[in-house]
C-alpha positions in Angstrom: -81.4 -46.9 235.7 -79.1 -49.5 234.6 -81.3 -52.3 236.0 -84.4 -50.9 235.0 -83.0 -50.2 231.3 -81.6 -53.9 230.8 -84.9 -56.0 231.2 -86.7 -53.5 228.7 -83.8 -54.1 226.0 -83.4 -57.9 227.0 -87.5 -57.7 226.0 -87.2 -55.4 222.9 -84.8 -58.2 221.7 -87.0 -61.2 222.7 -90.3 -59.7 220.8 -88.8 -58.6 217.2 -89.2 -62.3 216.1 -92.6 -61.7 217.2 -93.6 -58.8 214.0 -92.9 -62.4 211.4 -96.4 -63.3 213.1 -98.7 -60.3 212.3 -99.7 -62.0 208.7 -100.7 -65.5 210.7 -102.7 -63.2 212.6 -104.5 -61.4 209.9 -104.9 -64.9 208.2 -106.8 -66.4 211.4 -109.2 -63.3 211.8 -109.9 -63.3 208.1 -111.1 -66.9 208.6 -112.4 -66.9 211.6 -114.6 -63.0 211.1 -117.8 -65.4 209.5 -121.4 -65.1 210.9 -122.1 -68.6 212.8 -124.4 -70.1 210.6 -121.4 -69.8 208.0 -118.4 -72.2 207.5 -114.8 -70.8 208.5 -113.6 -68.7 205.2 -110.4 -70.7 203.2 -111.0 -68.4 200.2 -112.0 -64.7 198.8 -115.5 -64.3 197.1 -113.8 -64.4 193.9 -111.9 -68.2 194.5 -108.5 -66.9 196.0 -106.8 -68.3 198.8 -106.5 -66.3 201.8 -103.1 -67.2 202.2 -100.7 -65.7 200.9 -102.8 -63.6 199.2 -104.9 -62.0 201.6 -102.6 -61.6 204.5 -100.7 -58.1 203.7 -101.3 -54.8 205.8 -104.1 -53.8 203.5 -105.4 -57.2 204.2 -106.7 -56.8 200.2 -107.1 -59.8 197.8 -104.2 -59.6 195.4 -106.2 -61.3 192.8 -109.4 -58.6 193.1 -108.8 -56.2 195.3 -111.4 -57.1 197.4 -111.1 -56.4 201.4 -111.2 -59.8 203.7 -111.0 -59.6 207.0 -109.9 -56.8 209.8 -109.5 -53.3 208.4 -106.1 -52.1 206.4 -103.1 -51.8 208.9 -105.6 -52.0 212.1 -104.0 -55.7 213.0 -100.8 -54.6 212.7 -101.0 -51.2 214.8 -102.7 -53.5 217.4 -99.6 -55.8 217.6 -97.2 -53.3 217.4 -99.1 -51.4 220.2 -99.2 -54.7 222.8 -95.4 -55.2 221.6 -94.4 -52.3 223.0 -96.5 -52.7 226.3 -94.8 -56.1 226.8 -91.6 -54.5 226.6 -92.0 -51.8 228.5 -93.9 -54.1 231.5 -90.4 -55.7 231.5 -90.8 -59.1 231.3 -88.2 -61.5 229.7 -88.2 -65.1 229.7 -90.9 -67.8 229.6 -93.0 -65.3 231.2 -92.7 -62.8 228.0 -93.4 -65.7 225.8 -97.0 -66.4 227.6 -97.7 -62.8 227.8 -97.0 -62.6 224.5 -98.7 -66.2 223.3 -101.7 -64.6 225.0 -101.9 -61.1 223.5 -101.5 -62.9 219.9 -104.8 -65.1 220.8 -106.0 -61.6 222.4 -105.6 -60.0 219.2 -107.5 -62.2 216.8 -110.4 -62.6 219.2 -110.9 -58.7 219.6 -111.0 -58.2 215.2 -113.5 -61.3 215.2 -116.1 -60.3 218.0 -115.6 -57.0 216.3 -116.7 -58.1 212.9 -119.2 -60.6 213.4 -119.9 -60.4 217.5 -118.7 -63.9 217.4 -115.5 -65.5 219.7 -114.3 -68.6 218.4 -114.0 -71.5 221.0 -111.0 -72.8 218.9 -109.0 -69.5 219.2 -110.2 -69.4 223.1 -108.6 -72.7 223.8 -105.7 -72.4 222.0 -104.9 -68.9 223.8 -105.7 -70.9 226.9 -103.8 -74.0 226.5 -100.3 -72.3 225.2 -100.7 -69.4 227.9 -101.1 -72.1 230.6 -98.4 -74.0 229.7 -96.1 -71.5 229.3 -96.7 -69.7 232.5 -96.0 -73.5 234.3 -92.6 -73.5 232.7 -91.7 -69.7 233.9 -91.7 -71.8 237.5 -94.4 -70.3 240.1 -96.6 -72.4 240.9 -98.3 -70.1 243.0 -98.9 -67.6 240.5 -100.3 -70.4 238.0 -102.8 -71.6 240.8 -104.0 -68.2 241.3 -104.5 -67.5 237.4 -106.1 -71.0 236.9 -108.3 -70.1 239.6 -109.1 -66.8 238.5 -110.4 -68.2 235.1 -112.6 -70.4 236.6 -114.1 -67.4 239.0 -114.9 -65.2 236.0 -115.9 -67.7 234.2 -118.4 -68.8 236.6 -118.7 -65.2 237.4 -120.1 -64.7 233.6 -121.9 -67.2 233.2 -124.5 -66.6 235.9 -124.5 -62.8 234.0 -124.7 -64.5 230.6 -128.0 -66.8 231.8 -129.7 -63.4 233.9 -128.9 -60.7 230.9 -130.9 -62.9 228.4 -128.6 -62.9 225.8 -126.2 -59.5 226.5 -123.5 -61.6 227.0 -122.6 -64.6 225.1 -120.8 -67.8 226.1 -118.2 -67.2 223.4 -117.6 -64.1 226.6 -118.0 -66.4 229.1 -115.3 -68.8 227.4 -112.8 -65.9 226.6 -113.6 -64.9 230.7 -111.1 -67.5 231.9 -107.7 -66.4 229.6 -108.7 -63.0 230.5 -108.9 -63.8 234.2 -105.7 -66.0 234.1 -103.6 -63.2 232.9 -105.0 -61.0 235.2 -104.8 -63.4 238.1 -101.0 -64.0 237.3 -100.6 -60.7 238.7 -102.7 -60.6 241.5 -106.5 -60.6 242.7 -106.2 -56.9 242.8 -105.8 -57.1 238.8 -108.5 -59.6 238.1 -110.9 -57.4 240.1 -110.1 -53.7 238.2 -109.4 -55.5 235.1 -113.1 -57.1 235.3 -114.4 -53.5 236.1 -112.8 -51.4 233.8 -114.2 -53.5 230.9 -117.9 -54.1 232.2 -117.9 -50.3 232.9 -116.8 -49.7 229.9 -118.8 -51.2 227.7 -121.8 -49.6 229.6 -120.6 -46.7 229.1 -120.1 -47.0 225.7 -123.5 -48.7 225.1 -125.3 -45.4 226.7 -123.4 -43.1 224.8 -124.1 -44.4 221.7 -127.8 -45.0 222.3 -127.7 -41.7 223.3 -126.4 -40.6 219.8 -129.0 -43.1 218.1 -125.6 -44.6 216.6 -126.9 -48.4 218.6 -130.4 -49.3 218.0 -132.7 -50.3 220.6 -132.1 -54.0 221.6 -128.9 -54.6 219.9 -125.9 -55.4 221.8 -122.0 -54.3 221.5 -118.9 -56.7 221.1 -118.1 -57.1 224.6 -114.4 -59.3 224.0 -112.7 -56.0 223.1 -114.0 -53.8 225.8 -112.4 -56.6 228.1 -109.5 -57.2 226.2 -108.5 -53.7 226.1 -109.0 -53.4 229.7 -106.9 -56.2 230.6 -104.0 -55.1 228.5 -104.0 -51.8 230.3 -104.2 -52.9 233.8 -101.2 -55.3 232.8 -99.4 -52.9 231.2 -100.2 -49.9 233.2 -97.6 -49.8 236.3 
């Protein structure tokens, strides 16, 4: 018990600095949740900056009230949620910190392809870059070969289903494909491959039931990034 009780404490320790970032991450999906004809957002409708004054829990302009960005407290219960998975999966180290880099990209991209259906390149990179890097300096090489060549796969993998599905998919998906499949492919093949199924089968699901309940139109399409981000986060969580 001893051994299994130390890592999880070591990680609970290691991811408290990590609740100072929740506000940054409200800040980026307030900007970045725009339509793409539109430029990113700096300010509120009524001439506030977003930061600091759109960047609390209610994620409220303090000069008018006004709602910008993800819904009240919803980016913070997602951190706090994918917080406690990375503690309880264990990790410490260098490895943590790229989980964790990760699920902070992770967590702005699901609020913006939720608001707008849109998945900024800039936020894919970033997520991709820091992720990357930081898995290089945890020291397996093999398991950074297999993730970097699981992001290309997927991505490949998505694209072909991007160009045959006419416009279900996006290439803002196919982008976010290869963080997604890195992650997963840290772990193993085994993960990439359930981790690619549980979110395609999930948002098919979720597409029939809710043209079934007339609550999705015929012809329009669902956010596909948090179908897959949520599915990844469980098959790296779940043990």
């Amino acid at each position: 018990m001893t051994s299994t009780v130390a890592p999880i404490r070591a990680g609970a320790r290691a991811m408290l600095p990590a609740l100072a970032v929740v506000p940054l991450l409200r800040y980026a999906v307030a900007v970045h949740a725009v339509a793409d004809d539109q430029p990113w957002r700096t300010t509120c409708p009524c001439g506030q900056p977003l930061w600091p004054d759109a960047i609390g829990p209610s994620g409220r302009c303090a000069g008018c009230g006004r709602r910008v960005g993800a819904a009240p407290y919803a980016v913070e219960a997602a951190a706090l949620a994918l917080i406690a998975g990375l503690v309880a999966s264990g990790r410490t180290g260098w490895a943590l910190a790229a989980l964790a880099w990760c699920a902070a990209g992770m967590v702005v991209l699901f609020f913006v392809d939720l608001a707008v259906m849109r998945l900024p390149h800039r936020i894919t990179a970033v997520t991709t870059a820091g992720f990357l890097a930081l898995l290089a300096v945890s020291g397996d090489p093999r398991a950074w070969l297999r993730a970097v060549g699981a992001g290309l796969v997927l991505a490949v993998f998505f694209a072909v289903l991007a160009v045959v599905s006419r416009g279900q998919l996006g290439w803002g998906d196919v982008a976010v494909a290869v963080p997604v499949a890195a992650v997963l492919g840290w772990h193993s093949w085994s993960a990439v491959y359930a981790g690619t199924l549980l979110g395609l089968g999930a948002a098919a699901l979720a597409a029939v039931i809710l043209r079934r309940t007339g609550r999705l139109a015929a012809g329009a399409y669902l956010p596909f990034g948090p179908f897959l981000f949520a599915a990844a986060a469980a098959v790296v969580v779940w043990p």
